[in-house]
Structure formats: structure tokens, C-alpha cells
C-alpha positions as CSV (number, residue, x, y, z in Angstrom):
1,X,-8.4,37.9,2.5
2,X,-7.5,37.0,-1.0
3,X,-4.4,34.9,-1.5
4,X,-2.7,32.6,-3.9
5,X,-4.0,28.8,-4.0
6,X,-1.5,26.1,-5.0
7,X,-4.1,23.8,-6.5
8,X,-2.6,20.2,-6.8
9,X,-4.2,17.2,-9.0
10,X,-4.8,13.5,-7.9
11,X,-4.5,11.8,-11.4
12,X,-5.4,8.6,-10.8
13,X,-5.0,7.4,-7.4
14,X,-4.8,3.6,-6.5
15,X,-8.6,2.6,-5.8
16,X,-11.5,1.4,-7.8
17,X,-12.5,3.3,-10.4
18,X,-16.1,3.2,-12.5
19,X,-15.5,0.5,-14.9
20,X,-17.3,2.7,-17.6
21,X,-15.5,6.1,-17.4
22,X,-14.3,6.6,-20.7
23,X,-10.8,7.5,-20.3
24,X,-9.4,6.7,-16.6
25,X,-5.9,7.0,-17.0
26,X,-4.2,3.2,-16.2
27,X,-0.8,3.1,-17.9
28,X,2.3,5.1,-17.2
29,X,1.6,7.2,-20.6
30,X,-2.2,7.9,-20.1
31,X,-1.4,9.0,-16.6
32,X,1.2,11.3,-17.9
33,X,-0.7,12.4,-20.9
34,X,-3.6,13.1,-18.4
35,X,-1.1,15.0,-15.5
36,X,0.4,17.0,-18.3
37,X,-3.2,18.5,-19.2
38,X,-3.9,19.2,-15.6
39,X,-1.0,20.6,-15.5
40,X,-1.8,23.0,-18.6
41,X,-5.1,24.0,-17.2
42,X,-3.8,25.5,-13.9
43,X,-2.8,23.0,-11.6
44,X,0.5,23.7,-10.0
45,X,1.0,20.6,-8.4
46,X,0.2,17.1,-9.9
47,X,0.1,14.0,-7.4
48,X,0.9,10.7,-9.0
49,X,0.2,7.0,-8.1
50,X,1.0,4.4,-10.5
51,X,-1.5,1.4,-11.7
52,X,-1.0,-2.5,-13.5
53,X,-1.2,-1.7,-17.3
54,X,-2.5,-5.3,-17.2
55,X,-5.2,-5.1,-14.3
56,X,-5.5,-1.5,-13.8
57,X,-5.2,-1.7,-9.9
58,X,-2.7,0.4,-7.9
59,X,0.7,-1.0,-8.1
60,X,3.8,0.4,-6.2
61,X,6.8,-0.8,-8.8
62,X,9.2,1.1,-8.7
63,X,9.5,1.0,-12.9
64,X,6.4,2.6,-13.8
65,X,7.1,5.3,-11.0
66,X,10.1,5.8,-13.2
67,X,8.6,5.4,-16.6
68,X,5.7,8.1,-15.5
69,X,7.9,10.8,-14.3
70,X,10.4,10.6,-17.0
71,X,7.5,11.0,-19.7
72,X,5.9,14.1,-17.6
73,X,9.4,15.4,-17.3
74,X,10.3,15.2,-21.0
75,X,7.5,17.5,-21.8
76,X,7.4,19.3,-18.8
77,X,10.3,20.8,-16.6
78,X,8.3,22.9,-14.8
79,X,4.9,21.6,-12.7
80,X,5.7,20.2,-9.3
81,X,5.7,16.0,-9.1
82,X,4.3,14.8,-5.7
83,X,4.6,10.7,-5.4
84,X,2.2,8.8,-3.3
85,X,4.1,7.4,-0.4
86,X,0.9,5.6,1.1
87,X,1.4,2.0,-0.4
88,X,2.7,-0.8,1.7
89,X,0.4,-0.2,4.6
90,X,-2.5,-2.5,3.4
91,X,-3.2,-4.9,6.3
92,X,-6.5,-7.4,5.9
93,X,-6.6,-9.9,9.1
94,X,-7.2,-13.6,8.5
95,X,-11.2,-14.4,9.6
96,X,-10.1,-17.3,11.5
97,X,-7.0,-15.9,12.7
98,X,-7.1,-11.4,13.1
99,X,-3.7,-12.1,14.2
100,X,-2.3,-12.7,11.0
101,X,-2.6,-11.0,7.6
102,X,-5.0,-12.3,5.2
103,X,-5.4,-12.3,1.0
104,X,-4.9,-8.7,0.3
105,X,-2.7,-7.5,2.9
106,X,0.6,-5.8,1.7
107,X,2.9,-4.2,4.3
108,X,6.3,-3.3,3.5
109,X,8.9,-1.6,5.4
110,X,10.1,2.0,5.2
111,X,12.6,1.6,2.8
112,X,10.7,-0.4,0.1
113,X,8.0,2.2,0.2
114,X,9.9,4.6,-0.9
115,X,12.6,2.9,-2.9
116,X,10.6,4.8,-5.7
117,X,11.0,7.9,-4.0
118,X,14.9,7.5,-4.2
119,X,14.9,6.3,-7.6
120,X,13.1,9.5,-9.1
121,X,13.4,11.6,-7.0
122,X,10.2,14.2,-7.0
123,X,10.3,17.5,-5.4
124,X,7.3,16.4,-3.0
125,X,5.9,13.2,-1.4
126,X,3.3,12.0,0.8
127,X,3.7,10.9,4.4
128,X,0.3,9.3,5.5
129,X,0.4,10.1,9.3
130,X,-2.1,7.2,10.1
131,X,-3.3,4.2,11.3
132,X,-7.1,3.4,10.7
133,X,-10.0,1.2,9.7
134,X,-9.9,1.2,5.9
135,X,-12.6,0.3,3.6
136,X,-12.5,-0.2,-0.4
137,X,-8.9,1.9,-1.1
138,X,-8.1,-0.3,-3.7
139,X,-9.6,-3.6,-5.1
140,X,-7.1,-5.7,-2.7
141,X,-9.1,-4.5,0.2
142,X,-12.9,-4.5,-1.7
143,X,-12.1,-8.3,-1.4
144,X,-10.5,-9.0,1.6
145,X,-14.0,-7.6,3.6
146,X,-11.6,-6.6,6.0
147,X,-8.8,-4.2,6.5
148,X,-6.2,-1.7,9.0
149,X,-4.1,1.2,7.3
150,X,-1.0,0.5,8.9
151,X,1.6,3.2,9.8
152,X,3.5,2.3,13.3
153,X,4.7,5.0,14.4
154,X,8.4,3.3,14.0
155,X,7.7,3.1,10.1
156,X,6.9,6.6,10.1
157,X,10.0,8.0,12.1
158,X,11.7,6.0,9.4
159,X,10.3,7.3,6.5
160,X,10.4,11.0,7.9
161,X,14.4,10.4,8.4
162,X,14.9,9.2,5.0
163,X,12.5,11.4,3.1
164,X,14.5,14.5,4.9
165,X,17.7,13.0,3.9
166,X,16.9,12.6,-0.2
167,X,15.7,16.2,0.4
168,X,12.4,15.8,-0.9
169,X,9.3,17.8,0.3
170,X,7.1,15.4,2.9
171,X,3.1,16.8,2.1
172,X,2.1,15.5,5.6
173,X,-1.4,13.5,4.9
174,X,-3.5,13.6,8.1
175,X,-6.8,11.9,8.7
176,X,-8.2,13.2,12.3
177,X,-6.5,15.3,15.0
178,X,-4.6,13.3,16.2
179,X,-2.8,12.5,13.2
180,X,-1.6,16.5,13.6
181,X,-0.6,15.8,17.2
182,X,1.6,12.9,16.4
183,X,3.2,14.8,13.1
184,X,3.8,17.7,15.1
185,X,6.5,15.4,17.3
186,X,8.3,14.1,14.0
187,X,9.0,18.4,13.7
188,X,9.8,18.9,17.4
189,X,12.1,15.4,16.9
190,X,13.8,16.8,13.7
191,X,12.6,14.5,11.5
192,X,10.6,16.8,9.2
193,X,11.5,20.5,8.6
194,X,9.4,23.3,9.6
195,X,7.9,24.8,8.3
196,X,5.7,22.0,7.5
197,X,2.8,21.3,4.6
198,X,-0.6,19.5,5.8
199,X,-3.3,17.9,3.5
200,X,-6.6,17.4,5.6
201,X,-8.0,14.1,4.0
202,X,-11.8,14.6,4.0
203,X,-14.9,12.4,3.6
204,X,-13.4,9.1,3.9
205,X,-15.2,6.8,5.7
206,X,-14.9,6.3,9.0
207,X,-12.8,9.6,9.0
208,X,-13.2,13.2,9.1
209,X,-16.2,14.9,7.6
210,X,-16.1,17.2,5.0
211,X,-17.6,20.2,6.8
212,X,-16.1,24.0,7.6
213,X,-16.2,23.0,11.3
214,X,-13.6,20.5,10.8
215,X,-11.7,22.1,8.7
216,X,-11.1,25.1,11.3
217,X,-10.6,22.6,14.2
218,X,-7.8,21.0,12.4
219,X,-6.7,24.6,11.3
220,X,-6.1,25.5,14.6
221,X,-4.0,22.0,15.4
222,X,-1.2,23.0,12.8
223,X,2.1,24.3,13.9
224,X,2.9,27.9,13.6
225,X,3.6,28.7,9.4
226,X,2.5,25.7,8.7
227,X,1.0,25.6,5.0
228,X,-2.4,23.2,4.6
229,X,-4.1,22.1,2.3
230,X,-7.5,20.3,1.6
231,X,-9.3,17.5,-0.1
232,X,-13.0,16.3,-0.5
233,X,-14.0,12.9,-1.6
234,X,-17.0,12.6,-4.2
235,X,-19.8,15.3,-4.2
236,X,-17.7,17.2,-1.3
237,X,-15.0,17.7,-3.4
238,X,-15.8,21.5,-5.2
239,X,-17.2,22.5,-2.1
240,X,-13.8,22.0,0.1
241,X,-12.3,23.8,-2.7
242,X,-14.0,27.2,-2.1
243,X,-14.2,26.3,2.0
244,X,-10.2,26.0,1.8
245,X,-9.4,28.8,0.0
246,X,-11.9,31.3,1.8
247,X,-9.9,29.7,5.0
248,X,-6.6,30.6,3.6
249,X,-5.7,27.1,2.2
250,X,-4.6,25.5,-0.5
251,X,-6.8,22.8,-2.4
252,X,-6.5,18.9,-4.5
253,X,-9.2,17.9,-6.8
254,X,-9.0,14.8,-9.1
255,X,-10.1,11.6,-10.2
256,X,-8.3,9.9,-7.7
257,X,-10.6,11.6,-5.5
258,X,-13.6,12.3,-7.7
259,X,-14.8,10.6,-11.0
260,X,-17.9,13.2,-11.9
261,X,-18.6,16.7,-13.1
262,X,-22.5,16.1,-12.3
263,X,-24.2,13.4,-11.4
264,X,-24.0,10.2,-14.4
265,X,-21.4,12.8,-15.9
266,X,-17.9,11.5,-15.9
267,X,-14.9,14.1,-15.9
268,X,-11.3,14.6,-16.9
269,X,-8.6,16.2,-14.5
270,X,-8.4,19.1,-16.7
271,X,-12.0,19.5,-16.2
272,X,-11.9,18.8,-12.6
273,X,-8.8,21.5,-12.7
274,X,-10.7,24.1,-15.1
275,X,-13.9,23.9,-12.2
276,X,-11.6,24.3,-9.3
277,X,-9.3,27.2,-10.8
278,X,-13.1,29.1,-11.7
279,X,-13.9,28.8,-7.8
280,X,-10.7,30.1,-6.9
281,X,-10.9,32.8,-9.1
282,X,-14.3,33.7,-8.5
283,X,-14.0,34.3,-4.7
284,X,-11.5,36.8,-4.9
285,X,-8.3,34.6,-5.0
286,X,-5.6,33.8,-7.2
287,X,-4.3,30.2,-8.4
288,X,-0.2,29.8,-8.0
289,X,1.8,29.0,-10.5
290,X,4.4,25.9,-10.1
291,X,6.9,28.2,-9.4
292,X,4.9,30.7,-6.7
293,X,4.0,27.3,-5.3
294,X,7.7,25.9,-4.8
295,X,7.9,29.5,-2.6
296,X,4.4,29.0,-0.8
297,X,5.2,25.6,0.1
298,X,9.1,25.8,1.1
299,X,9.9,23.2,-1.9
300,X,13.8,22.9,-2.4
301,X,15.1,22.8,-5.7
302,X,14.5,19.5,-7.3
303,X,17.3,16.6,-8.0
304,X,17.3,14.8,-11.2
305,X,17.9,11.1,-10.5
């Protein structure tokens, strides 16, 4: 049955990009510049991660967070700011000692992983409900040869609490059923407010695989009203698109996710945006606006900071 998408971009992410990609957006004004045109070619919903100007890799400080949104916001009231949440959980084990964390690792508490959260202030965040084998998220963890994703599930309670009490929107990102099963407890405990939004991260190694199957098993997981959305990694990522929305869900491209129109054929986000909004369209659906999308998704009003 047709319905309205909220299509959501991943501007730049925090992992390695293609070293000759001609315009990957690195400092807090190409990200904006290059969130503000996905943003003008239809997507509702731009998700933002910040980067070193210097070195390019991802970087959780809470200035450039601030920086970014306040550029995005001067020219645009109106599209919907999602923050990453997902840094500080980078743990690499010592070779000679797995006991203790290695180069690369970075594990913070609760409240320094979102201290950005509280200084800007977005309508939506993530909440990465998971713990699991990582393998080249960011250049950190490309060298360490080794590394965990680390989210206790005492870090989580305490991020759910505080994200709640800023009022901001958690987008609750799972990687396998039993991340569902665990997130479904923070919304019996009261930590997170039904009803709830989902992203289903697929194609990651090591995680789930980008195939309809899954999708409708981890469908079927969500609490009642729950809202989902999905996301394909690489080749997979147009074709979760079209799977999510013919299964009633909502859908994220981007280069955070995907660097390539074709194959040896580097994209934009407004390209990557432009191709997504033609599948919706095509199948019979409709792509939301920022505005239908603060409805779809139970988004309260925003607060300046």
C-alpha cells in the first residue's frame, strides 16, 4: 500500500572514505554545504557526524558538532538534524594483553558522548543498541587489527535517560534481533517513549544481511506503532530502499553508507538523494517532507540551544 517515506541522508559518516572521491565532505562547512543540498533534493532528514578538518577521520568534538548545525541552521530552519550518538564505543584489545584496550580504542561514558547532544540540541539522535565485533568503522580501528563496539547495557540505560530528558528524538539503531529485544526493555522501563523509531543497519560485516527476509523478521520484532527504517551498505544500498518502502518503511542513503552511483562512478548526496526519491516515487509511494516526517516519526518540536 502506498505511503509516505521519510528518506534521511548519512552525509559523511566517520569511516574511511576513497581517498580519490572528488568532493567527500570533511570540514564542518563542506558537510553542511553538502546536507543542505541533500536536503534540497528531497531528503527530509539529514544525519550528521563530524570529521578532523586536519586528518579527515571521524571526530566527536563537541565544537564542530556546534559549528555544523549552526551553519545548516542559518540557511535552513526547516529539514530535520539527527546527530550520530555512536562515538565513544571504539574498544581495540591489547595483542598481548585482550584485557586491556589497545592503540585505537576510545570509550567514553554516557555523558561525554552526548555532551554534543546537549550543546546543540537536534530534534533526533542515534542510540546504537549494540555490542559487536567491529571491523574498519573508522581508520582508528583499520589499524588497530582488532576491535569490540562497546555499548553495556548500563551505558545505554544512561544515555536513553538523558536523551529523554533533553527531549530529543532517540532513532534506535539496531544491528541483529536481539538488539530489538534489548531496546524493547528500555520502552517497557520508561526510558525511551513509545512509540518508538528503528533503523535496521544492513550489510555490515559480521551483521545482518541485506536481504527481504531479514528485513521482515526484524519487522515483526518491533513493538506495536513502532516506525522503522532501513539502511544498505555499498551495492545493497538502492535496493533496501525499494525493499523498505514496498515493506512500509522508511529509508537512509548516503555516502556515509555508499560512495558510488555505479561501479568506478563516485556520487554526491544529492545524487544519492535524487536516485532514492525516483525509487520511491516510482513504486507508487510518496517521499515526506521535513514537516510530514516530524508527524510520521513522533518528533517534538525542536529546542534551540
Amino acid at each position: 500500500m502506498s505511503h509516505k517515506v521519510v528518506l534521511t541522508c548519512a552525509v559523511c559518516g566517520e569511516g574511511p572514505f576513497h581517498p580519490r572521491h572528488p568532493s567527500f565532505p570533511i570540514t564542518p562547512a563542506q558537510i553542511a554545504e553538502s546536507a543542505l543540498e541533500a536536503a534540497a533534493a528531497g531528503a527530509a532528514v539529514v544525519h550528521l557526524h563530524v570529521r578532523d578538518p586536519k586528518t579527515g577521520e571521524g571526530a566527536r568534538d563537541p565544537a564542530l558538532f556546534r559549528e555544523l548545525v549552526a551553519r545548516i541552521r542559518e540557511r535552513n530552519e526547516d529539514v530535520i538534524l539527527n546527530l550520530s550518538a555512536g562515538m565513544g564505543g571504539d574498544f581495540c584489545p591489547s595483542e598481548a594483553d585482550e584485557s586491556r584496550g589497545g592503540p585505537g580504542t576510545d570509550v567514553a561514558s554516557a555523558a561525554e558522548r552526548l555532551r554534543h547532544v546537549e550543546e546543540c540540541l537536534p530534534e533526533v539522535c542515534t542510540l546504537d543498541v549494540t555490542t559487536m565485533n567491529a571491523e574498519a568503522a573508522n581508520a582508528r580501528l583499520q589499524r588497530s587489527g582488532a576491535a569490540v563496539y562497546l555499548n553495556t547495557t548500563r551505558t545505554l540505560r544512561q544515555m536513553a535517560q538523558r536523551i529523554g530528558e533533553l527531549r530529543v528524538k532517540p532513532e534506535i539503531e539496531v544491528f541483529g534481533p536481539g538488539d530489538v529485544v534489548f531496546a524493547r526493555s528500555l520502552i517497557d522501563e520508561g526510558l525511551i517513549a513509545a512509540p518508538a523509531n528503528f533503523q535496521f543497519v544492513m550489510g555490515i560485516k559480521w551483521g545482518m544481511p541485506c536481504s527481504v527476509e531479514t528485513m521482515q523478521y526484524m519487522r515483526g520484532l518491533l513493538p506495536a506503532g513502532a516506525s522503522w527504517a532501513a539502511l544498505g551498505l555499498g551495492p545493497d544500498q538502492m535496493r533496501v530502499v525499494a525493499a523498505s518502502a514496498v515493506l512500509g518503511g522508511h529509508c537512509r542513503v548516503g555516502l556515509e553508507d555508499n560512495q558510488y552511483l555505479a561501479r568506478g562512478v563516485f556520487a554526491t548526496n544529492a545524487q544519492l538523494v535524487e536516485r532514492a526519491v525516483s525509487i520511491i516515487q516510482n513504486i507508487g509511494c510518496t517521499v515526506a517532507t521535513s514537516q510530514e516526517a516530524r508527524t510520521i516519526l513522533n518528533i517534538m518540536p525542536a529546542r534551540r540551544a
